[in-house]
Backbone as a printed PyTorch tensor [residue, N CA C, xyz], in Angstrom:
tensor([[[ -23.7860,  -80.1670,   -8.7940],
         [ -23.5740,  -80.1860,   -7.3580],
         [ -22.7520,  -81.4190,   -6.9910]],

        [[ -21.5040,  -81.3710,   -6.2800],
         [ -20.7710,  -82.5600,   -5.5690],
         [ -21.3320,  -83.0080,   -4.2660]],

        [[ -21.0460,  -84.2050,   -4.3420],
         [ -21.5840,  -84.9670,   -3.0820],
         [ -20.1680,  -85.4610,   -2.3990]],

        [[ -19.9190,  -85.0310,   -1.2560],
         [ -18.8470,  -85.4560,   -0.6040],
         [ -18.9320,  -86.5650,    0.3960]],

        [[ -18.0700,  -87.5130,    0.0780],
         [ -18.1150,  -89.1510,    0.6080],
         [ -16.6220,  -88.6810,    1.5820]],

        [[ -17.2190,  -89.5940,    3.0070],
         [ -16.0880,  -89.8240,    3.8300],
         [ -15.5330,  -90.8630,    3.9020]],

        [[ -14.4580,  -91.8790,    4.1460],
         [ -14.5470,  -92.8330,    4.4790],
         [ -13.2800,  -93.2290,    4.7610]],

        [[ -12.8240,  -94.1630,    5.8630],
         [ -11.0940,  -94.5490,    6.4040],
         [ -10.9340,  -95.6760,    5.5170]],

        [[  -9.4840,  -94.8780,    5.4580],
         [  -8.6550,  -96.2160,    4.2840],
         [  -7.1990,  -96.2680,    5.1950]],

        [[  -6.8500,  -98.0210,    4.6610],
         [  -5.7020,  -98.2580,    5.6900],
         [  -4.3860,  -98.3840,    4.7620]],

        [[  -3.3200,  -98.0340,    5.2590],
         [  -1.8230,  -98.4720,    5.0240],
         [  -1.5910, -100.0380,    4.9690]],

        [[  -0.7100, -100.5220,    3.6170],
         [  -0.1840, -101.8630,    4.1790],
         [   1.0290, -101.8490,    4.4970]],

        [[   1.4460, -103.1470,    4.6170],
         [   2.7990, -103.2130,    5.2380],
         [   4.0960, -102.3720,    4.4900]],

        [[   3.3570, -102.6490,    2.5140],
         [   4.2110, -102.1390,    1.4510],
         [   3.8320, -100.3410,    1.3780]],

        [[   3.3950, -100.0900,    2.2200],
         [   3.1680,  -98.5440,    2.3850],
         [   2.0740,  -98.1020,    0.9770]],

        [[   1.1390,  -98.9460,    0.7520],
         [   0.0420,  -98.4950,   -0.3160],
         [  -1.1030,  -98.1250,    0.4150]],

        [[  -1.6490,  -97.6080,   -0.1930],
         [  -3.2780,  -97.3990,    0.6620],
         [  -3.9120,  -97.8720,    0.1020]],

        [[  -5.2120,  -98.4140,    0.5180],
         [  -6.3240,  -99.0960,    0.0880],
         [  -7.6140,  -97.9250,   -0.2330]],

        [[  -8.2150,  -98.3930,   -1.3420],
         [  -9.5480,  -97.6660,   -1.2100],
         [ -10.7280,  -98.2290,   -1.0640]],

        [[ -11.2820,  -97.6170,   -0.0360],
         [ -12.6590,  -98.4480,    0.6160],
         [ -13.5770,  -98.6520,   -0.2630]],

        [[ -14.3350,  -99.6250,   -0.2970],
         [ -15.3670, -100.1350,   -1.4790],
         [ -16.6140,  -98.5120,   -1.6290]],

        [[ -16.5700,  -98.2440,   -0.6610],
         [ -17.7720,  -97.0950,   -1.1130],
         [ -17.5250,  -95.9430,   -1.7670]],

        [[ -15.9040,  -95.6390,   -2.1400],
         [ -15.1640,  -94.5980,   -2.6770],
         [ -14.6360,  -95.4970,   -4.0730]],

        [[ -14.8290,  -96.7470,   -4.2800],
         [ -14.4360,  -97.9160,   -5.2030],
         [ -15.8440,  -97.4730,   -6.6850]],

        [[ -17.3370,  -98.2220,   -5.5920],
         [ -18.2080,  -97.7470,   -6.2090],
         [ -18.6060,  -96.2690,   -6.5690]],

        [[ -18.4420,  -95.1560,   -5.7050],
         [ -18.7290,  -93.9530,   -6.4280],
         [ -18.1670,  -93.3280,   -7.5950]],

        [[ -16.7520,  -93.6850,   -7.5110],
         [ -15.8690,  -93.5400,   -8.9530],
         [ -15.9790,  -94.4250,  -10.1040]],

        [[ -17.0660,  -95.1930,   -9.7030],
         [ -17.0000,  -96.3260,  -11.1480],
         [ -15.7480,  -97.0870,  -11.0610]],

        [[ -14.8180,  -97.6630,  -10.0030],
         [ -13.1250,  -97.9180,  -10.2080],
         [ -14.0180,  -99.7090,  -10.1470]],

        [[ -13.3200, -100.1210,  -11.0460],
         [ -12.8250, -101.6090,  -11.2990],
         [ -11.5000, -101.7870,  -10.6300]],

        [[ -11.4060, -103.3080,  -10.4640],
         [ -10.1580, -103.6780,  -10.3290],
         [  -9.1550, -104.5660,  -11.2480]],

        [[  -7.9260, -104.1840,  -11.3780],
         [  -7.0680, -104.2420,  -12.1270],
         [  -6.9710, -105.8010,  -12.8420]]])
């Protein structure tokens, strides 16, 4: 069964998006 997470992520100036820490932790994502 999937559990679906919502959550707003913003644009920077360099046109990347950010991913919000609670979509960070559900994927297991480290940072680089």
């Amino acid at each position: 069964m999937s559990t679906l997470i919502e959550d707003d992520s913003t644009l920077t100036d360099r046109y990347q998006t950010t991913v919000p820490a609670s979509i960070r932790r559900a994927l297991k994502l480290k940072r680089r």
